[in-house]
Structures are given as structure tokens and as C-alpha cells.
C-alpha positions, 0 to 999 in steps of 0.5 A: 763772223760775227760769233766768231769774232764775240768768241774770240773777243772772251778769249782770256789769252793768258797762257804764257811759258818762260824762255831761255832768257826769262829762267833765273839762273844759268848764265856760268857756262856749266863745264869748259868747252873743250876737253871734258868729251860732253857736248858743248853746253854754254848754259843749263836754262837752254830749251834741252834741259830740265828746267830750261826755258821753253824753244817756242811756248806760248806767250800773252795775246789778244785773239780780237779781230777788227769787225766793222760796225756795219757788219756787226748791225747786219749780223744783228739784223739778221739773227733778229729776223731768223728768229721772227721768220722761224716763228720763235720771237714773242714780244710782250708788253711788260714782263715783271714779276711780282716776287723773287720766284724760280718755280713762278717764272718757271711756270711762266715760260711753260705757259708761253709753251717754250722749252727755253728762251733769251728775255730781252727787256729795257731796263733793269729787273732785279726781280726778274732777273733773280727769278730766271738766273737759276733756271735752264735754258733762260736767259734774261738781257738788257736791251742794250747787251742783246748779242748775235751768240746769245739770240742764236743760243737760245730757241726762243726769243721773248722781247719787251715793247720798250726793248724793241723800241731801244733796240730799234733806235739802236739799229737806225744810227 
């Protein structure tokens, strides 16, 4: 439920078409009614005519869903713990880099033996951040954005000790 409803949630629901009412134009009956051997027509915006407004298209809509908070704390709870009863979460106790590097972290994460993985970490690395943007398969977070589609997404899970701690001060409310 709880994918579905982060899906639904980055639906951008835009997708819109004109009716009858909505095409300029076309409010003069195109011919009288009676005498001519058409059929009746009493505007050229209806659905049947080329340029028309269409019968049943789609109009702006928001596909959320309501999903209830403790719901969303259990889905996050058990995607957590698939991943540590798989043996596919590691927690380090920083993880920083030195230098901008895609080829270093890379080296890195090879090291760790992972053919890739969501980095948790607490707050802000700019440098690592950068050093993992360019790579496949990796993806780095802040505690505060960990989601259930991304922790089930990537085979592996590395967290930082300060992101366990804020993730865990956020699982206790």
C-alpha cells in the first residue's frame, strides 16, 4: 500500500482535453434545421466533428490517497527490518569523502562487496552526495527523506549512526 500510495502521490495528473463548451467557436446552428436533408446539427464544436470538443476526455486530477500515519510508520518499520533479516543493511559510523570523486566512491562501494545501494545519512554531504550522483544503482538520502519505494528499490541499505538515531527518534513518535 504504502508504494502504491508514494506512486500515486508523484502522478503529475495533468493530462486535460477541451469539451463541447470549452472550444471557441461554434455557438450559430451551422444550417436550419429542417429542409436542407442533413441531419440536425445545432453546433460544429460537438464531440462528432472535427475540431470538436471531446465526449469524455480526460480532465486535471490528483491520484493521492488517504493513508493513515500509523501505517505508513509500519511499512517503514517493516522494509527496514526485511532489509536487516536479508542481511542487506550495513551501518557505518560516518561515511564522508575526502574529494568530489565518482571513480573513489565507486571503488568504495566495491569494497563494501555491493552491487548497489541506498546510503542513509543525517545530514547534508554535498561531497558525497556529488561522488554518488553519477553512479548506477546508488543512491544517497537524508534521514529525514528515507522512504519505504527507495529502501525496497535498492539491494542494499547503508546507514550512517546518526541516521539510525534520527530515524529512530522518528519511528518512536
Amino acid at each position: 500500500d504504502m508504494v502504491r500510495y508514494q506512486m500515486a502521490a508523484r502522478r503529475q495528473g495533468s493530462a486535460a482535453t477541451k469539451n463541447r463548451s470549452a472550444v471557441k467557436g461554434g455557438s450559430k446552428k451551422p444550417y436550419r434545421q429542417k429542409g436542407t436533408g442533413n441531419a440536425r446539427q445545432g453546433t460544429i464544436r460537438a464531440p462528432h466533428y472535427v475540431g470538436g470538443g471531446a465526449a469524455f476526455g480526460p480532465s486535471p486530477r490528483s491520484y493521492t490517497f488517504k493513508l493513515n500515519r500509523k501505517v505508513k510508520k509500519a511499512a517503514l518499520c517493516s522494509a527496514l527490518s526485511s532489509r536487516f533479516q536479508a542481511d542487506k543493511l550495513l551501518v557505518v559510523k560516518d561515511l564522508a569523502v575526502d574529494k568530489i570523486s565518482s571513480k573513489s566512491f565507486s571503488q568504495l562501494i566495491k569494497r563494501f562487496e555491493l552491487d548497489g545501494a541506498l546510503i542513509i545519512i543525517d545530514q547534508a554531504d554535498n561531497k558525497l552526495e556529488l561522488s554518488a550522483r553519477n553512479l548506477r544503482n546508488v543512491k544517497v538520502l537524508r534521514a529525514e527523506g528515507v522512504n519505504v519505494y527507495d529502501i525496497l528499490k535498492y539491494p542494499n541499505l547503508i546507514l550512517t549512526d546518526a541516521a539510525v538515531n534520527e530515524i529512530e527518534g522518528a519511528l518512536e513518535k
